[in-house]
C-alpha positions as CSV (number, residue, x, y, z in Angstrom):
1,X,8.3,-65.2,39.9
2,X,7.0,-62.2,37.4
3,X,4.5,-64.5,36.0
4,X,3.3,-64.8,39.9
5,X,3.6,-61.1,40.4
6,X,2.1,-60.3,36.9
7,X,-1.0,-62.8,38.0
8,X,-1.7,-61.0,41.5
9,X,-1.0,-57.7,40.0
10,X,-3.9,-58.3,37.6
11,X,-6.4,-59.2,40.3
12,X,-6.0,-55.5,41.8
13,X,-6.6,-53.7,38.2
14,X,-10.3,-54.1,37.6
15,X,-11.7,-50.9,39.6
16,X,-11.4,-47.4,38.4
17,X,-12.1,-45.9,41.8
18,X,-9.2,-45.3,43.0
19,X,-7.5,-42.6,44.9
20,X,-5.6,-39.5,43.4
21,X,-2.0,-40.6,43.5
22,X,-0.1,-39.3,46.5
23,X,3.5,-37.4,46.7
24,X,5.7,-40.4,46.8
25,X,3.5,-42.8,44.0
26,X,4.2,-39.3,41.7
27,X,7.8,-39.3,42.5
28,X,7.6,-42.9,41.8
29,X,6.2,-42.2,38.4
30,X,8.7,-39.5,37.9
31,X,11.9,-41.7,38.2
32,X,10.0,-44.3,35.9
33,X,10.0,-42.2,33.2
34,X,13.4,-40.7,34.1
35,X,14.8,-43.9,33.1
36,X,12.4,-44.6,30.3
37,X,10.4,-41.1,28.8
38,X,7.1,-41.6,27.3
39,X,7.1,-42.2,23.7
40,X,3.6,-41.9,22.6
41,X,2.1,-43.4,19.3
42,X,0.1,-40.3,17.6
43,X,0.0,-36.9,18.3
44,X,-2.4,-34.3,16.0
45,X,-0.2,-30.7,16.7
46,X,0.6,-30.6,13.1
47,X,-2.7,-30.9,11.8
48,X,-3.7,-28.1,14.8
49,X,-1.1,-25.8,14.1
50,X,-2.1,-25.7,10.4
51,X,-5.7,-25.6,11.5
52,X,-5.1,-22.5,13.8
53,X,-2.5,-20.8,11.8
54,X,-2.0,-21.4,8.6
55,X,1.6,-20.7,7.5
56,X,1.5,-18.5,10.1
57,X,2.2,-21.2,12.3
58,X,6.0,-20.3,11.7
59,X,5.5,-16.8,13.4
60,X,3.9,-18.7,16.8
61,X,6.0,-18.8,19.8
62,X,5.7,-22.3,20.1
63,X,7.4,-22.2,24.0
64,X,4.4,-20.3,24.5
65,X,1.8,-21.9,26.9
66,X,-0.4,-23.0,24.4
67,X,-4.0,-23.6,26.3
68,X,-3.8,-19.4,26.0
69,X,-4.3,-19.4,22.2
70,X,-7.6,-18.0,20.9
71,X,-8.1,-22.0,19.9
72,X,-6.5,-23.9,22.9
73,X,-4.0,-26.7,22.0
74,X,-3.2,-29.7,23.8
75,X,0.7,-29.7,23.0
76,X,3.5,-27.0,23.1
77,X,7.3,-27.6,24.1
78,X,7.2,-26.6,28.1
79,X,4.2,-28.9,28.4
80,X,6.2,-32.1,26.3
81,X,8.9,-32.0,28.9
82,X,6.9,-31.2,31.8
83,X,5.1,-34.5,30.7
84,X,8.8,-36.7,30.0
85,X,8.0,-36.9,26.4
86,X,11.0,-38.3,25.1
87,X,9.5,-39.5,21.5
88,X,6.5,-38.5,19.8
89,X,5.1,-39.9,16.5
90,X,3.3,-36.6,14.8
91,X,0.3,-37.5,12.6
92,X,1.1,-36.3,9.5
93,X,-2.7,-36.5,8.6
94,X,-5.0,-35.8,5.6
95,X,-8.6,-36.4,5.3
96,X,-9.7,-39.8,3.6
97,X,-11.8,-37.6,1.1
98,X,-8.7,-35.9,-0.2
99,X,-7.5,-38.7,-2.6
100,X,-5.0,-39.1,-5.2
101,X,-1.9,-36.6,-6.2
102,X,-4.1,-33.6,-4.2
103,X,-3.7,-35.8,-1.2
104,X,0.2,-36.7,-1.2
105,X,0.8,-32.5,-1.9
106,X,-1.1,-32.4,1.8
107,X,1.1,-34.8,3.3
108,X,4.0,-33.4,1.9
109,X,3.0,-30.1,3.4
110,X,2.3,-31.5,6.6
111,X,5.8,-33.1,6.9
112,X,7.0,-29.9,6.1
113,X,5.2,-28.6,9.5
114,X,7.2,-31.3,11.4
115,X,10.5,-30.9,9.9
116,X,9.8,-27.2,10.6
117,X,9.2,-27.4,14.3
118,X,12.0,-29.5,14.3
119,X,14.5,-27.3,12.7
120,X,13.0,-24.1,14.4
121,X,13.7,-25.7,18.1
122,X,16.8,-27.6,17.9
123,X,17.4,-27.3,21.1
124,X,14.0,-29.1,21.7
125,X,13.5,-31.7,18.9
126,X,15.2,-33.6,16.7
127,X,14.3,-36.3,13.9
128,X,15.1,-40.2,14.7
129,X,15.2,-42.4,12.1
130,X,15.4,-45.7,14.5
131,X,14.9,-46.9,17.9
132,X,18.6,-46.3,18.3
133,X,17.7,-42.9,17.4
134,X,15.1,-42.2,20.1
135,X,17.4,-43.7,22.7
136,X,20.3,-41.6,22.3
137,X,18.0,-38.6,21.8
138,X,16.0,-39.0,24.6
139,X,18.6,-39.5,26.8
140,X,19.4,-35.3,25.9
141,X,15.9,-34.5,27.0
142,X,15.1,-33.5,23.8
143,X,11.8,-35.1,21.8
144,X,13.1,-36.9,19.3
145,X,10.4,-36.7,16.3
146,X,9.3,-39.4,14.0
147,X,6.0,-39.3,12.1
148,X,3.2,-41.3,10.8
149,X,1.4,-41.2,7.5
150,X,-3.0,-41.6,8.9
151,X,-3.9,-43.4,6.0
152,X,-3.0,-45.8,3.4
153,X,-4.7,-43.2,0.8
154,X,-2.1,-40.6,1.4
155,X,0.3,-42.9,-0.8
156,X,-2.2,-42.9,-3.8
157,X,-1.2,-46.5,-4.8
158,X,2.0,-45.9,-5.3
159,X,5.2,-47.5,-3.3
160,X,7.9,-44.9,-4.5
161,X,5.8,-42.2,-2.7
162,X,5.1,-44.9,0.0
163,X,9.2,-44.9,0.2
164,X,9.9,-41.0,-0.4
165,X,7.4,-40.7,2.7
166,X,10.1,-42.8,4.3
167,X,13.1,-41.3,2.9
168,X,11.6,-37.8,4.8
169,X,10.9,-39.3,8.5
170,X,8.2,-41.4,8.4
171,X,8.0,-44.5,10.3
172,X,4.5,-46.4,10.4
173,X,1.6,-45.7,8.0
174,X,-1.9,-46.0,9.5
175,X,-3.6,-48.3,6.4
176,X,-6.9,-46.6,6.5
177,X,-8.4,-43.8,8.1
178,X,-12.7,-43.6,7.7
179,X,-13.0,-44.9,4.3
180,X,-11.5,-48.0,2.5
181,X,-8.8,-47.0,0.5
182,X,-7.9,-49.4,-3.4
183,X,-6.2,-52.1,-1.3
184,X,-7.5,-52.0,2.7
185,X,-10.9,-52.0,4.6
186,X,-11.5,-49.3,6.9
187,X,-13.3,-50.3,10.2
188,X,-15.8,-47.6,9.6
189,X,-17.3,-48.7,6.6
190,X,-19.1,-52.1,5.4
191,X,-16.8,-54.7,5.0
192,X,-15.9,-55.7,1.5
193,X,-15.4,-59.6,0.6
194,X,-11.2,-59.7,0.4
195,X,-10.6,-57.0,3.6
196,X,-6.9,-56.8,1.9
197,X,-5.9,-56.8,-1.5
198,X,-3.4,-58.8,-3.1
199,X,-2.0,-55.2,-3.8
200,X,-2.2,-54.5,-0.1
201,X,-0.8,-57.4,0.8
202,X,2.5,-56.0,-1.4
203,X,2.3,-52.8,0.6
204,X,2.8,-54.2,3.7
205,X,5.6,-56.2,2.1
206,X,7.1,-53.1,1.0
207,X,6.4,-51.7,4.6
208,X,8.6,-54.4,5.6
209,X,11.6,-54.5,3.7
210,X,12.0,-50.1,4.3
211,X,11.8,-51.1,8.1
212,X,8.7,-48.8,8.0
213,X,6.2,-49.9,10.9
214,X,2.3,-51.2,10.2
215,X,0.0,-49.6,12.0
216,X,-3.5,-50.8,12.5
217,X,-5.4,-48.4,14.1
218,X,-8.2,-46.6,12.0
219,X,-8.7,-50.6,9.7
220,X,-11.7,-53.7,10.4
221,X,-11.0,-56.8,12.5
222,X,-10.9,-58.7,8.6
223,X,-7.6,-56.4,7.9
224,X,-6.1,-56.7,11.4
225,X,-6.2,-60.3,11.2
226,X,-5.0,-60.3,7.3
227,X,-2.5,-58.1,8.1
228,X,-1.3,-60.2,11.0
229,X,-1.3,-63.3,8.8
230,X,0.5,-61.3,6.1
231,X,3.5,-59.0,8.1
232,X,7.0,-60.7,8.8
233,X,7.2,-57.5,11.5
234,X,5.9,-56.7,14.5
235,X,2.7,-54.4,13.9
236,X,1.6,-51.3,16.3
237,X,-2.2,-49.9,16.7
238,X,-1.2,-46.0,17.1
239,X,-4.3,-45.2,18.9
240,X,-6.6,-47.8,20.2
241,X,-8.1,-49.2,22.9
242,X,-10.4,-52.4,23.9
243,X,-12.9,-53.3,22.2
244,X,-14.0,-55.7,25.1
245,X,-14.5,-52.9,27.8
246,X,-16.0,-50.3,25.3
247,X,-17.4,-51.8,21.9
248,X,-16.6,-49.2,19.7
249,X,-14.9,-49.8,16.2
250,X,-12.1,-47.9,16.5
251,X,-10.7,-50.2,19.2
252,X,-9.0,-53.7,19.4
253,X,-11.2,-56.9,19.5
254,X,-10.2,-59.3,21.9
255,X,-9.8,-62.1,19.9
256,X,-7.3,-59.9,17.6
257,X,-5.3,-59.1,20.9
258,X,-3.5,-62.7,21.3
259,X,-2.3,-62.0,17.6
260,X,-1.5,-59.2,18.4
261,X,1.0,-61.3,21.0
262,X,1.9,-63.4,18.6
263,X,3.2,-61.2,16.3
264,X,5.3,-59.0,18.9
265,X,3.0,-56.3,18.1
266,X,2.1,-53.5,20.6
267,X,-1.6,-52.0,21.3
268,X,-1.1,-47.9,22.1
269,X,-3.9,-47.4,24.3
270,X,-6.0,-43.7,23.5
271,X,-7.0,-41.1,25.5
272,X,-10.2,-40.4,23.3
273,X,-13.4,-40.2,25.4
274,X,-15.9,-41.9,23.2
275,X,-13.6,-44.8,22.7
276,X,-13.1,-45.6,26.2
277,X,-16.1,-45.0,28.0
278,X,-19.1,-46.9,26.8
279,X,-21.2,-44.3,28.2
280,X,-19.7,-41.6,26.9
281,X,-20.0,-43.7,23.6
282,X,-23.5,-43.9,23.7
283,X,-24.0,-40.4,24.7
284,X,-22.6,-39.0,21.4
285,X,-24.6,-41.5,19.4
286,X,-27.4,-40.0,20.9
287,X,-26.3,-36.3,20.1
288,X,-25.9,-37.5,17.0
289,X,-29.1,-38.7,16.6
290,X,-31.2,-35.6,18.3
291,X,-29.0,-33.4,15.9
292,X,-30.6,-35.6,12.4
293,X,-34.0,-35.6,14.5
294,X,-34.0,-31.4,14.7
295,X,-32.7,-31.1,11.4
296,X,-35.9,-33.5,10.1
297,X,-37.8,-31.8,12.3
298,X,-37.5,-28.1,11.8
299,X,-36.2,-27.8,8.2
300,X,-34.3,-24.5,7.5
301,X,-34.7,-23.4,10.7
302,X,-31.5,-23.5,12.4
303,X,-32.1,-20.6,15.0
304,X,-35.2,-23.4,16.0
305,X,-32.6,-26.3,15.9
306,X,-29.9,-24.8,17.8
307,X,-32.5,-23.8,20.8
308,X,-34.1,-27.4,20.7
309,X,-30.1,-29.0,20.9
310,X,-29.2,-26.8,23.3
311,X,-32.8,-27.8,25.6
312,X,-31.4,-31.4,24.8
313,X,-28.1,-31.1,26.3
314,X,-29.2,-29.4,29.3
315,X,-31.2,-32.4,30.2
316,X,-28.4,-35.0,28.8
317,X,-25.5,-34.2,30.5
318,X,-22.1,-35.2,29.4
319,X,-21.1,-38.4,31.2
320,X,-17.6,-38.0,32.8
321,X,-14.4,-39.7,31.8
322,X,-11.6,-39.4,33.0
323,X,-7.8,-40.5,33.4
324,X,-8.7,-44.2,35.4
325,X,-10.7,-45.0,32.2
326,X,-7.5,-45.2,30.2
327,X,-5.6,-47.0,33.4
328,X,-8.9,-49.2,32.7
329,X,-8.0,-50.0,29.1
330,X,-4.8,-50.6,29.7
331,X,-5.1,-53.4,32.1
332,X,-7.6,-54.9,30.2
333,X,-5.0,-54.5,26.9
334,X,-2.3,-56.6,29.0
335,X,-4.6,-59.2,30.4
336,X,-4.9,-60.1,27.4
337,X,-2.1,-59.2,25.3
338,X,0.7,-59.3,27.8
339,X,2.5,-56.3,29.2
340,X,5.0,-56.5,26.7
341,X,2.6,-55.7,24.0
342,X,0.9,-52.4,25.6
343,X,1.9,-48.8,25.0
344,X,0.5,-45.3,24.9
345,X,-1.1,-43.3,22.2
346,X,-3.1,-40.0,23.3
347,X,-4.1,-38.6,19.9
348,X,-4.0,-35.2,22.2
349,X,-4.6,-32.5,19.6
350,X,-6.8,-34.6,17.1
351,X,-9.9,-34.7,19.8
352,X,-11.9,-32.6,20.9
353,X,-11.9,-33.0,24.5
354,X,-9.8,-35.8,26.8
355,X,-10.4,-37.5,29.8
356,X,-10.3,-35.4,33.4
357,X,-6.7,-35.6,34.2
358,X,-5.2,-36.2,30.8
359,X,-5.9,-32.6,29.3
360,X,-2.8,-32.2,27.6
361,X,1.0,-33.8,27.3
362,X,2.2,-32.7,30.7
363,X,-0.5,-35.8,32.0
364,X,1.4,-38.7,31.5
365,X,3.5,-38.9,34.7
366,X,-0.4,-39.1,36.3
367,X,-1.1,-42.3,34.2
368,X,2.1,-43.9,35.0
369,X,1.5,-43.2,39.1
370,X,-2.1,-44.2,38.3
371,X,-0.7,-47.5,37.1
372,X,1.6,-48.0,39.6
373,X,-0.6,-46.9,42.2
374,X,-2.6,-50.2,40.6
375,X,0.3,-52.8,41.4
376,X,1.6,-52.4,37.8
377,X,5.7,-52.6,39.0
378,X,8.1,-50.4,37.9
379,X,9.8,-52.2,35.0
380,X,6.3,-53.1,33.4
381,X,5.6,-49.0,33.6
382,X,8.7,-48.6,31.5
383,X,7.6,-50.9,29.2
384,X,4.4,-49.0,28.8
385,X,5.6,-46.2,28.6
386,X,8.0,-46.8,25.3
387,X,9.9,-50.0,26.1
388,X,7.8,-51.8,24.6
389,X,7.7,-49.4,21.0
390,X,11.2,-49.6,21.5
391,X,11.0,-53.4,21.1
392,X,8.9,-53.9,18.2
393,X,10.9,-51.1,16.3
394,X,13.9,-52.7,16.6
395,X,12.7,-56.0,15.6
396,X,10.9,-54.2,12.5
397,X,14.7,-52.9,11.7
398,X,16.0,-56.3,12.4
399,X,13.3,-57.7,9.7
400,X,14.2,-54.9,7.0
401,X,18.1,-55.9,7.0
402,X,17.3,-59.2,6.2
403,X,14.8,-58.2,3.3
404,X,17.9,-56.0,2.6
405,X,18.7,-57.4,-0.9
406,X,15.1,-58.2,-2.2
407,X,14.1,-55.9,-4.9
408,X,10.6,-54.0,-4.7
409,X,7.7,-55.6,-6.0
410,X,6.4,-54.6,-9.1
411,X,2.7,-54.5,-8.4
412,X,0.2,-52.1,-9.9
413,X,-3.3,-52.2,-7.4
């Protein structure tokens, strides 16, 4: 009978006009995530605290409504409950240009951040370690707090930092960010000959046996499939979409996404305009190149530059995107992958600018009505929603006990 449901259901998901949800599809969408919270695949606020404050960060009032900071956040604690967040995976991010020791100092530093805003508001958050974890903490309506390392660089070739990571909270390592790392190809570079190293291949191993999750976002279709061929766990992407509604190369191919299946892997859809929206996508191409034309154009002259840009944007206006773009992505991402293999990753605070109606984390009760205002049922919204992260985490777990007694390899990249 679901598979009958499931087919009709995907007939009615195609269109992005749809109405604003009403009272009762809200209150719907409320006691969906009553019995299953949101837990969402990457979130930036460390990164933006330490952008806005510094250390200072400590001193912030972090119960504070945060849109009223001199440099507006997307995150703060009222607006994670308002939204049923009851897990978050926090970036723990450092640029792909900051390599070697200088860039495991930075992660260390940003993990600090976490475990800070942890320990600060213990009444608010607290660390899991494992999907048991998250569902005995969310059941307190606190935010139980796990992080993820954005880039296989971070770990400067080395699996004991790869495992200290782990040892301090860290549960899925995103294998590239923009550049190739030693062992991994980055989808936004040229790809290389062997996408994934034989000392990549032991990383992932490694990943493995700790029980720490693979995540795929940020890395080319040759290291997604590699990967896929390579993992004895399930595999998420963090923050991706589909590639087959908006060809961008941050997003999922579809010909990855039955591997994806395969593999018991889950695709967290983004919120990230350009990534979504094909037109959007195209519109900040062309920015980009009227920005390298003026800066041919009119050398040294930036006063000239910034008055030609700003005469460009007047005429280009921003195309809109908003919260039935993601719905879009979504039923796209289970048409093809199956709704057990579909989650949600905003990257809310490591963007510039969301969708309309997903403008912070107190949104996500709008994307599950929008969803269920689509003829997604109830039970396939709390899958969504973290049911289905849930899943693949506990099979990772199940996967690490039996590598239990293996030793770690001793590979050098």
């Amino acid at each position: 009978m679901r598979m009958i449901i499931t087919g009709l259901v995907l007939g009615l998901l195609a269109t992005s006009a749809m109405a604003a949800p009403d009272a009762a599809v809200m209150k719907r969408a409320e006691a969906v995530l009553k019995r299953q919270p949101i837990i969402d695949g990457h979130n930036d606020w460390p990164g933006a605290l330490r952008g806005s404050f510094g250390e200072g960060w400590w001193s912030q009032d972090l119960k504070a409504d945060s849109r009223q900071f001199k440099r507006p956040l997307m995150t703060d604690i009222p607006r994670l409950h308002q939204g049923r967040v009851g897990g978050q995976f926090w970036s723990v991010y450092v640029p792909a240009t900051v390599t070697g020791p200088a860039a495991v100092k930075a992660t260390i530093e940003q993990i600090d951040i976490v475990r800070g805003f942890v320990g600060k508001y213990p009444n608010d958050f607290e660390l899991a370690g494992s999907a048991a974890d998250i569902r005995r903490i969310q059941k307190t309506g606190k935010v139980a707090s796990l992080m993820g390392v954005e880039g296989g660089s971070q770990i400067d070739n080395s699996l004991p930092v790869l495992r200290a990571y782990h040892a301090l909270g860290v549960r899925y390592m995103t294998l590239t960010h923009t550049k190739h790392n030693d062992w991994a190809d980055s989808a936004n570079e040229p790809a290389r000959a062997q996408p994934l190293s034989d000392y990549g291949k032991a990383v992932i191993r490694e990943m493995n046996r700790i029980g720490m999750l693979v995540d795929l976002s940020h890395v080319s279709p040759g290291t997604m499939k590699a990967v896929l061929a390579t993992t004895k766990a399930p595999v998420i992407f963090s923050h991706s979409s589909a590639r087959g509604l908006a060809d961008h190369v941050r997003n999922v191919p579809d010909d990855v996404l039955p591997l994806v299946k395969a593999n018991g892997g889950v695709v967290m859809a983004t919120f990230v305009p350009g990534f979504i929206n094909a037109k959007r996508q195209a519109w900040e191409a062309a920015r980009g190149g009227e920005r390298a034309r003026l800066a041919a154009l009119y050398i040294g002259d930036v006063p000239r530059q910034m008055a030609a840009m700003a005469d460009w944007m007047a005429r280009n206006p921003l195309p809109p995107v908003g919260l039935a773009d993601v719905a879009d992505h979504i039923a796209h991402l289970v048409k093809l992958a199956g709704v057990d293999h579909v989650g949600i990753g905003g990257d809310l605070d490591g963007i510039d600018s969301t969708p309309t109606g997903l403008e912070g984390v107190e949104t996500y009760p709008a994307l599950i009505a929008e969803l269920l205002q689509r003829g997604f049922s109830e039970a396939d919204c709390e899958k969504i929603a973290g049911g289905n992260l849930l899943r693949a985490m506990e099979a990772a777990e199940k996967v690490a006990a039996g590598m239990a007694g293996e030793l770690p390899a001793d590979v050098r990249p």
